[in-house]
PLY file of the C-alpha trace (Angstrom):
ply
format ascii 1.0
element vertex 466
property float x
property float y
property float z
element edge 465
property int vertex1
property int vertex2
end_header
-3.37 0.59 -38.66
-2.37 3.03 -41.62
-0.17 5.87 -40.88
-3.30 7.77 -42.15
-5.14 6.79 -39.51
-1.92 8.91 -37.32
-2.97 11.94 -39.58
-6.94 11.45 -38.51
-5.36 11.69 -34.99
-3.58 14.58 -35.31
-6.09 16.49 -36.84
-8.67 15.82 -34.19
-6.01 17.22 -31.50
-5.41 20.28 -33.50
-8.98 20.81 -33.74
-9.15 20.10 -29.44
-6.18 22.32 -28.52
-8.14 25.00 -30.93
-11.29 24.46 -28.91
-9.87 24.99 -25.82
-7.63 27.59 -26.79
-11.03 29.38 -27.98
-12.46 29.30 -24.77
-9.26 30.53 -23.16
-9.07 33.56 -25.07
-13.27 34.44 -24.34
-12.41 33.41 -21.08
-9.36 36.38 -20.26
-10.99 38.62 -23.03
-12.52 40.76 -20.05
-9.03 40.85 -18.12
-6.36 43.47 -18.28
-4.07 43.74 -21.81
-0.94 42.22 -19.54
-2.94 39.15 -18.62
-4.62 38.65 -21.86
-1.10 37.99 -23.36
0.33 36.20 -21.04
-2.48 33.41 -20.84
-2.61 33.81 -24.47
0.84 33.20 -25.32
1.19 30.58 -22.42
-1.57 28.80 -24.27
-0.40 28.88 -27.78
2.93 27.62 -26.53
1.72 25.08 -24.79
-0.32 23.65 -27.76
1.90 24.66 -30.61
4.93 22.10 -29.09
2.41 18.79 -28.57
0.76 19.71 -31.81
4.20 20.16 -33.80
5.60 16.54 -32.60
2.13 15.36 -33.41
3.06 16.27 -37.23
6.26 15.12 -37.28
5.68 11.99 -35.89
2.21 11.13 -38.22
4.27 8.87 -40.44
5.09 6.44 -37.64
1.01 6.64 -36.39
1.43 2.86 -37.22
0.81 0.33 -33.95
2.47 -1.84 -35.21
5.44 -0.03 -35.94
5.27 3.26 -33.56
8.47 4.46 -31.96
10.54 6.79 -31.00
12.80 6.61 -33.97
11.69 6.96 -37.96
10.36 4.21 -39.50
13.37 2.66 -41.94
12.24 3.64 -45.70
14.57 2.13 -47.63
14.13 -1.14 -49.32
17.21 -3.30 -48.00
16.11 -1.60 -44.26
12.52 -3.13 -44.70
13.75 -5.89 -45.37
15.87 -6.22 -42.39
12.92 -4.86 -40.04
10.76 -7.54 -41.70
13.30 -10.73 -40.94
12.99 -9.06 -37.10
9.81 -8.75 -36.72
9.50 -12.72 -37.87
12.02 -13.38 -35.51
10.75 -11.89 -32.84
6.91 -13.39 -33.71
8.75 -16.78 -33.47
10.60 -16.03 -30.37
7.06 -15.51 -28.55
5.77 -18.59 -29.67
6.57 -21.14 -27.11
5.86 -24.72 -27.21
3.16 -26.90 -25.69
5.74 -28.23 -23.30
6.64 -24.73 -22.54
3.29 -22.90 -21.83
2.58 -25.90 -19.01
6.32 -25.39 -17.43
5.17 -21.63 -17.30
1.77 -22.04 -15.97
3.73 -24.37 -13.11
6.24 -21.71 -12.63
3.79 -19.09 -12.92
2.00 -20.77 -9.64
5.53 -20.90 -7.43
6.06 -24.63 -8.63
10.08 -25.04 -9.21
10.31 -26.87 -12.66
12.19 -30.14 -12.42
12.97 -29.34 -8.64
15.09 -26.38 -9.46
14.38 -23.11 -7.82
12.32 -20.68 -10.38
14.73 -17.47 -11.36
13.65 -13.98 -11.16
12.93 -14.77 -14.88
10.15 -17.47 -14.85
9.03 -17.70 -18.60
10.56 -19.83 -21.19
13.85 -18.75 -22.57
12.17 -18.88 -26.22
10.01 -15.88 -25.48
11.09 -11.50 -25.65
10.04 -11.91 -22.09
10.42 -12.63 -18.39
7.73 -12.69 -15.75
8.63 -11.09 -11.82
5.53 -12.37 -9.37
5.33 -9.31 -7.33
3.09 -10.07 -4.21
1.17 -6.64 -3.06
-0.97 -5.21 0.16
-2.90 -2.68 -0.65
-6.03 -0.49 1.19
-7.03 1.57 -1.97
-10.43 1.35 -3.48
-11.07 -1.46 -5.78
-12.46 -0.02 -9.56
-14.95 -1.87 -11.25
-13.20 -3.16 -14.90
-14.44 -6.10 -16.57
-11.28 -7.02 -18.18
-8.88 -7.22 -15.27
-8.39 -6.31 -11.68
-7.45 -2.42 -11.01
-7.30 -0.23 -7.78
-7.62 3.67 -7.89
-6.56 6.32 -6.20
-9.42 6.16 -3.49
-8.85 4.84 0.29
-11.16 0.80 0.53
-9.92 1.24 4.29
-9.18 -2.57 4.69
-5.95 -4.49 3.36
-6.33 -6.59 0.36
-4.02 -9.12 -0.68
-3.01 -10.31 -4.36
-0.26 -11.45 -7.00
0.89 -9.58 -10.10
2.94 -11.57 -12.81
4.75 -8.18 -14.47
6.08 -9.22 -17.60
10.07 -7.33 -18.47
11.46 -7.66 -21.99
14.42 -9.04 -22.58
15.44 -6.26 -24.40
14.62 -4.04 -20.82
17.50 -1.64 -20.39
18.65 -1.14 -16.60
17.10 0.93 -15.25
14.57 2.04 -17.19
10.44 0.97 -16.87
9.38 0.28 -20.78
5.86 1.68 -21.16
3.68 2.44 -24.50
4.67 6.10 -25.61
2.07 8.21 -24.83
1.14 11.59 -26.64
-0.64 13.63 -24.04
-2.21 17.92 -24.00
-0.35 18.95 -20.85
-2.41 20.11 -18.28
-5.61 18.90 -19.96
-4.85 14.64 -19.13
-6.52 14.49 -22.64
-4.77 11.39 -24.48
-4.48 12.24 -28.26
-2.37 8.55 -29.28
-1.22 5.74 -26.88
1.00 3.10 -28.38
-0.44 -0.40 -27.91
1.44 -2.74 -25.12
3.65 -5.53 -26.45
5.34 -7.51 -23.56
8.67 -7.91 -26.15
8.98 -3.95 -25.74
7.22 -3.31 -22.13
6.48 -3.80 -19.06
2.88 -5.08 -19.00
0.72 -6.84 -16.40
0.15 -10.68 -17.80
-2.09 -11.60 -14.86
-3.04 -9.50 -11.70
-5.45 -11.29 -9.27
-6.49 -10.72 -5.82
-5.75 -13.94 -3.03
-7.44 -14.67 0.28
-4.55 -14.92 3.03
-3.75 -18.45 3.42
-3.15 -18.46 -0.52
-1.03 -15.64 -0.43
1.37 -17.04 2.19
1.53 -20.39 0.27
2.54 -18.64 -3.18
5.02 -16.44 -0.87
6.70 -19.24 1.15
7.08 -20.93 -2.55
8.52 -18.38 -3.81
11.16 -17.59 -0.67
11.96 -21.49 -0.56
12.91 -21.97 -3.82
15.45 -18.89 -3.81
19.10 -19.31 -4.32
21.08 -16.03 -4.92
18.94 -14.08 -1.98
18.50 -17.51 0.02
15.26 -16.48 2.06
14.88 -13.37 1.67
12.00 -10.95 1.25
12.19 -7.88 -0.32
9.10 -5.01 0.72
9.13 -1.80 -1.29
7.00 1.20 0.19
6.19 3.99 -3.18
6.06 7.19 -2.23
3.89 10.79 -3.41
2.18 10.80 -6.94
2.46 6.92 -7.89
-0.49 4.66 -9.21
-1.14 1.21 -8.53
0.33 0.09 -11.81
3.18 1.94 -11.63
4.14 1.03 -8.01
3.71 -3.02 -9.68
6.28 -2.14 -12.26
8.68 -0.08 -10.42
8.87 -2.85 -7.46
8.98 -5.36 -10.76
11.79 -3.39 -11.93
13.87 -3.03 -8.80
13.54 -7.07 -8.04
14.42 -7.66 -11.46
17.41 -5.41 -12.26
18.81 -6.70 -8.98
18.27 -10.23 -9.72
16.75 -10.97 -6.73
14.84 -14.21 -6.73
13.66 -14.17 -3.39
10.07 -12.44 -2.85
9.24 -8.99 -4.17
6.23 -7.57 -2.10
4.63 -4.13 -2.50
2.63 -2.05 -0.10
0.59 0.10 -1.89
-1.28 3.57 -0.44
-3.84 5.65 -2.26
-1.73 8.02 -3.52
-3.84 10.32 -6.01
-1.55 9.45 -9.31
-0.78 13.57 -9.94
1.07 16.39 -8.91
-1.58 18.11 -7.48
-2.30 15.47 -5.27
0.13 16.01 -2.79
-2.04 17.15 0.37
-4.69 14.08 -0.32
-1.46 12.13 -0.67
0.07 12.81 2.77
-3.46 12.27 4.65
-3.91 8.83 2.84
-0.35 7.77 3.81
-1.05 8.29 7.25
-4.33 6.76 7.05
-2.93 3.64 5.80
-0.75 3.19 8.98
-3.02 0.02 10.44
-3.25 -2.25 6.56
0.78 -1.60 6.70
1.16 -3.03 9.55
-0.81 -6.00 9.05
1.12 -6.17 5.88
4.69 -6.32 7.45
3.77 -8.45 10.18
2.45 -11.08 7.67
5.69 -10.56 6.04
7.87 -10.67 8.63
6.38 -13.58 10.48
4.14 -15.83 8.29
6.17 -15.98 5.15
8.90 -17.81 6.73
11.29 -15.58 5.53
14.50 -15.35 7.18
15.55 -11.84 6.14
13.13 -8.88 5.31
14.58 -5.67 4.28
12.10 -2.87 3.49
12.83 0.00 1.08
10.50 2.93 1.23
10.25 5.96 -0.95
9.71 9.64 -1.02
6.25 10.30 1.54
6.21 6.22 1.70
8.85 6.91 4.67
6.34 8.56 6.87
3.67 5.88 7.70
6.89 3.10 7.90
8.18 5.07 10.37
5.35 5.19 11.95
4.51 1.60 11.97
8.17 0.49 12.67
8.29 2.73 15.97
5.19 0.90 16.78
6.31 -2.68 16.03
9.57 -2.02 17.76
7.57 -1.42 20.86
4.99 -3.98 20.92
7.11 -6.89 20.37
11.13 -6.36 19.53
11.99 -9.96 20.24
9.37 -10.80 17.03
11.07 -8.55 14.53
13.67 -9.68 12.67
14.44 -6.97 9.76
17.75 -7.27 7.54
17.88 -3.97 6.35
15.68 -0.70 6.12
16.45 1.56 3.27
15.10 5.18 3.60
14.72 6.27 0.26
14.54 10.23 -0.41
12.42 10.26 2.67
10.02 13.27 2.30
9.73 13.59 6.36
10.45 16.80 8.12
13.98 16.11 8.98
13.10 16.94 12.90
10.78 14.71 12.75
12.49 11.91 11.12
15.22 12.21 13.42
13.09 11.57 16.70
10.79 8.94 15.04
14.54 6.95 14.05
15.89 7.44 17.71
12.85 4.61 18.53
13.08 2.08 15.74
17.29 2.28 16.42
17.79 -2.01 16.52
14.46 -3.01 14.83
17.49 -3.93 11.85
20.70 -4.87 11.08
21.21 -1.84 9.81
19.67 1.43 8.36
20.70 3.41 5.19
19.17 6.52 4.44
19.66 8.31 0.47
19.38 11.59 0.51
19.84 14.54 -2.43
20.66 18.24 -2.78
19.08 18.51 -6.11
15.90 16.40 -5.58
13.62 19.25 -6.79
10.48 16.90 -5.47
12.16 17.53 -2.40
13.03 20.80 -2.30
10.12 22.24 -3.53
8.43 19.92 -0.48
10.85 22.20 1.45
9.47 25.65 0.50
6.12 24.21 1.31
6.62 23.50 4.39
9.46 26.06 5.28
11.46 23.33 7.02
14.56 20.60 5.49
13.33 17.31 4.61
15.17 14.32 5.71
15.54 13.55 2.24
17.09 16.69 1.09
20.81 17.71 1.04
20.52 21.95 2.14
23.64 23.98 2.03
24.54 23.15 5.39
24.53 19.08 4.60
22.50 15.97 4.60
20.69 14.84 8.09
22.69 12.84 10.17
21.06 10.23 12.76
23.32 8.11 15.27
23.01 4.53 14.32
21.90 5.54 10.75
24.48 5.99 7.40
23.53 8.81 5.71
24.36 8.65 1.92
24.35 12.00 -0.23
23.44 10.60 -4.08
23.16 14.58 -5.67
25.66 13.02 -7.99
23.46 10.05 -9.02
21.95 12.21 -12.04
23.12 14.85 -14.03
19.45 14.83 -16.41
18.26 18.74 -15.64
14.98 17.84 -16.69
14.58 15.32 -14.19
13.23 15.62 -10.62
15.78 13.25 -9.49
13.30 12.20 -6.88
14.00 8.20 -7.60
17.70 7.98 -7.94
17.64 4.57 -5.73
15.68 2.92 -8.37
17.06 5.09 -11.88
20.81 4.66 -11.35
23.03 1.41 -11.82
25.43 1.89 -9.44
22.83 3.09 -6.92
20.77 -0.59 -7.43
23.85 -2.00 -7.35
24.62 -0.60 -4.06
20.92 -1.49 -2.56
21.53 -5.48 -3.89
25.00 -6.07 -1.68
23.47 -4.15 1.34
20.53 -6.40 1.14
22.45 -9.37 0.19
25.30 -9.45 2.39
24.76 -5.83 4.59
28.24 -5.20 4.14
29.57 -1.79 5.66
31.45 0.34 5.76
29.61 1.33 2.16
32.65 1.88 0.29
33.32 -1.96 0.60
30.40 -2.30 -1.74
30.95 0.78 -3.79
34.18 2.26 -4.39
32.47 5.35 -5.83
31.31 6.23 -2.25
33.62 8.63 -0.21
33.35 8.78 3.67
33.07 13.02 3.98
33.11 15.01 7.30
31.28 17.62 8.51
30.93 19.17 11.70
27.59 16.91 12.43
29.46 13.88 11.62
30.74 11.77 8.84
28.26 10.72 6.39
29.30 8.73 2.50
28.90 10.52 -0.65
28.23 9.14 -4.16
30.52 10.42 -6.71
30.04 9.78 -9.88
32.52 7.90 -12.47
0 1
1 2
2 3
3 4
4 5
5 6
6 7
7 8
8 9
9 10
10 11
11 12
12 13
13 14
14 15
15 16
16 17
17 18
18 19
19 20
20 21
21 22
22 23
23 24
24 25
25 26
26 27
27 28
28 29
29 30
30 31
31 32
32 33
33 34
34 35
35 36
36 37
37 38
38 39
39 40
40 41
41 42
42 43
43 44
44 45
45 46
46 47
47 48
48 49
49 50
50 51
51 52
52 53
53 54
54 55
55 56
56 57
57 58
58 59
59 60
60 61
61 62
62 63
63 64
64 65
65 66
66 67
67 68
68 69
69 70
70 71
71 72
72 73
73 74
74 75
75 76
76 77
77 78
78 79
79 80
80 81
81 82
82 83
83 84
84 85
85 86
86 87
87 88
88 89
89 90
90 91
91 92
92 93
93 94
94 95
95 96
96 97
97 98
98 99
99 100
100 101
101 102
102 103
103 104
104 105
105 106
106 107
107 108
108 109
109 110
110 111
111 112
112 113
113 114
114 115
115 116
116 117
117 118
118 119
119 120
120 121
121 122
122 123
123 124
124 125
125 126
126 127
127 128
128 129
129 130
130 131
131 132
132 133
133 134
134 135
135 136
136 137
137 138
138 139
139 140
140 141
141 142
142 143
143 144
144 145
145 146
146 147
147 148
148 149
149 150
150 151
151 152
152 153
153 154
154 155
155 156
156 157
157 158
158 159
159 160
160 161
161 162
162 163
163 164
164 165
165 166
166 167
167 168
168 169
169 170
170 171
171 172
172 173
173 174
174 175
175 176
176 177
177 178
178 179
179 180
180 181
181 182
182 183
183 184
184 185
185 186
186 187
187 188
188 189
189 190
190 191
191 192
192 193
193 194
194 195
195 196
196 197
197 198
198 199
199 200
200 201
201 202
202 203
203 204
204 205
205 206
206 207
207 208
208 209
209 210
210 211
211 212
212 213
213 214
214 215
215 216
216 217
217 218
218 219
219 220
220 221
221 222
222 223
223 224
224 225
225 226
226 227
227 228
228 229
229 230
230 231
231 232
232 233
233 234
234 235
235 236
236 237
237 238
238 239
239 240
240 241
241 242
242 243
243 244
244 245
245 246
246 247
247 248
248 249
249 250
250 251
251 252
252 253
253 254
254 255
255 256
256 257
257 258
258 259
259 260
260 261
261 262
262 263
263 264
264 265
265 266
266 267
267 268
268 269
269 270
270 271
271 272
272 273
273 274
274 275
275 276
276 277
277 278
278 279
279 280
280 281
281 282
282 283
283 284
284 285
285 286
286 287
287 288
288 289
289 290
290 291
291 292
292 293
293 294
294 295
295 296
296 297
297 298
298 299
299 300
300 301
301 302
302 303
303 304
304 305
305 306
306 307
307 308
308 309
309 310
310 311
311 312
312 313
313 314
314 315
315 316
316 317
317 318
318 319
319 320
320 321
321 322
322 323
323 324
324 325
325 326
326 327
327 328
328 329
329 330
330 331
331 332
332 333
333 334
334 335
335 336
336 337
337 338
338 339
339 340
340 341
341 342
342 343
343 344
344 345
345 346
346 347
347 348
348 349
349 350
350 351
351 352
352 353
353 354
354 355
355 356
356 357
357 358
358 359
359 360
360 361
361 362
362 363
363 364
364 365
365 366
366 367
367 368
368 369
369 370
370 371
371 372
372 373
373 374
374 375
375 376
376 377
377 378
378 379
379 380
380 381
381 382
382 383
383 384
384 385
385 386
386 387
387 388
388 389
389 390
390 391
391 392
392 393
393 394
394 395
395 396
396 397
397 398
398 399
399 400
400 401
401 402
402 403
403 404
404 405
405 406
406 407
407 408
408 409
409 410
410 411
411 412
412 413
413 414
414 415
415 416
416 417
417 418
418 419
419 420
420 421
421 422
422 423
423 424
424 425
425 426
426 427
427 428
428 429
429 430
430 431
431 432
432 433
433 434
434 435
435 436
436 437
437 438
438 439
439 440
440 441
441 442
442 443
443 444
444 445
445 446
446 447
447 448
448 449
449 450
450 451
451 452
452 453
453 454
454 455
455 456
456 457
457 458
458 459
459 460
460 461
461 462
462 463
463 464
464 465
């Protein structure tokens, strides 16, 4: 597309931010002078700042070429960009031989009896393929091109495979989307950047499998493994996460940590926004029975001999939940590696009693926890009590039989909520892959960066940052 087809697109969201700046201003005009000008102003800010960047980016309107950077102008640099781009266009052109390898990979087949990598496309392509195997009891949205689930509760547990595609040119640990230029506030999309699995994370094939499928495709999978001999990885997302995003953030962490066992996700119907946070809570509790059924297919059908479960953010609550229960009903059946409480938003009183009844349901328990997690904090002032999670001025929870890790250090972006510092920081990943892979403790034998502290509750580990 033209870059003036950027400039048609930047007009039309000038002329939208106008409209709805006109009815903002009839809106207040009967309120007092003070309020007038603050909405006023608040709005013109607001709209001036997408609208600018709009106009300063209308040159690189171009989907072919859109980025974050310029477009090169000179003729020696488009030259170069041309000779990549026809690199790159041969790179994802793989051979006859190599699209059937990758449709027998793709299915959990091991090519030439070796067991499949993480990575299970052709070497030719700008791009690897993750299976991640999900449980889910959201609503399933009608969509003609490919399977999607929403943000509303289908009160049963359905079962499926995503193949998430992760360019080779992914940079740990980062999630490569399409850039999207968005009104704040208003969800109104003025320009999304077209997906190209060489530059994102995309979703080559998403279907949904009856049970006996799944398992097959699963014990495949877990066979074939070599790094993380069989071993099954769950991931639990926490508050304001969609479906997709849950896929490529479990993608992500499987990837990043080369882990070629199998990558499942359990995914709740969150809402997908901020303001979703009471509906979020409710539907994380009401999905308590489908993830159950979902870790005790994991646990004992997929002939995996090591599970460890990470769960983030409000994720924690309905694990706990269902973990308390499992260890109850049948201890002698569970056999978890490792359970990895990511920034658990849980009232911290709460979290402590609920992890006094899973203690031995694992080889051992980690929990991550931050003082300047402002998901957390402002969960705080809502509620008026600590989250287990969060890192107050009088220190991070500590549970017997449980090592506490503070990870304030992880991030020093102040823009950032710093709400996913398990997944978003190297050394953090890094820390998650040898507790999974090997569970060694104390934790400074995996990471030197970590620094047994004391405090008058106990000793707990704290991340400090190179």
């Amino acid at each position: 597309m033209p870059a003036l087809s950027g400039l048609v697109v930047a007009i039309l969201g000038v002329l939208l931010a106008l409209i709805v700046y006109g009815f903002a201003w009839r809106a207040t005009s009967g309120s007092s002078r003070g309020t007038m000008i603050l909405v006023r102003v608040g709005l013109l800010l607001l709209i001036a700042v997408p609208t600018a960047v709009m106009l300063l980016l209308t040159p690189t309107f171009d989907h072919a070429k859109v980025g974050r950077k310029p477009q090169l102008s000179s003729p020696l640099e488009d030259e170069v960009r041309r000779a990549e781009e026809d690199a790159r266009a041969t790179a994802r052109a793989p051979s006859t031989a190599e699209v059937k390898r990758d449709e027998r990979l793709g299915e959990g087949e091991p090519a030439d009896g070796a067991a499949p990598p993480v990575a299970t496309m052709a070497e030719q392509t700008a791009w690897d393929v993750v299976p991640v195997f999900f449980g889910t009891d959201r609503e399933e949205q009608p969509d003609a091109k490919r399977l999607h689930f929403n943000s509303e509760r289908g009160r049963r547990l359905q079962l499926g495979r995503a193949m998430v595609t992760v360019p080779k040119a992914h940079e740990v640990p980062n999630i490569e989307r399409p850039w999207v230029v968005k009104i704040p506030y208003f969800d109104v999309t003025i320009y999304e950047e077209a997906e190209d699995p060489a530059k994102h994370f995309t979703m080559q094939e998403i279907k949904r499998l009856p049970q006996d499928e799944f398992l097959t495709l699963a014990r495949q999978r877990i066979a074939a493994s070599k790094s993380y001999k069989d071993h099954a990885l769950v991931f639990v997302h926490g508050y304001n996460t969609a479906f997709d995003h849950a896929v490529y953030r479990t993608a992500q962490i499987a990837y990043d940590l080369k882990f070629d066992g199998a990558a499942f996700l359990y995914s709740w119907p969150s809402g997908g926004a901020v303001a979703s946070y009471t509906y979020d809570r409710e539907s994380a509790t009401a999905s308590e029975p489908y993830l159950r059924q979902f870790l005790d297919l994991v646990v004992k059908q997929t002939g995996a001999k090591s599970v460890s479960i990470i769960a983030h953010s409000m994720g924690n609550q309905p694990l706990l939940d269902v973990l308390k229960d499992m260890r109850s009903a049948a201890p002698q059946e569970v056999a978890i590696n490792e359970v990895i409480f990511a920034a658990p938003d849980v009232d911290a009183d709460n979290f402590a009693n609920l992890a006094q009844r899973i203690e031995g349901i694992a080889k051992g328990v980690t929990l991550y926890a931050a003082s300047n997690d402002r998901a957390l904090i402002i969960s705080r002032n809502f509620w008026r009590n600590p989250r287990a999670g969060d890192v107050p001025a009088a220190g991070p929870l500590i549970v017997p039989g449980i090592e506490t890790i503070d990870v304030s250090a992880a991030s020093t972006d102040s823009f950032a909520l710093n709400h996913s510092g398990y997944a978003e920081n190297n050394d953090l990943l890094q820390d998650i892959g040898k507790l999974i892979l090997s569970g060694l403790r104390p934790p400074n034998e995996r990471l030197p960066a970590l620094v047994r502290t004391s405090s008058p509750k106990g000793d707990y580990w704290r991340y400090t940052a190179p």
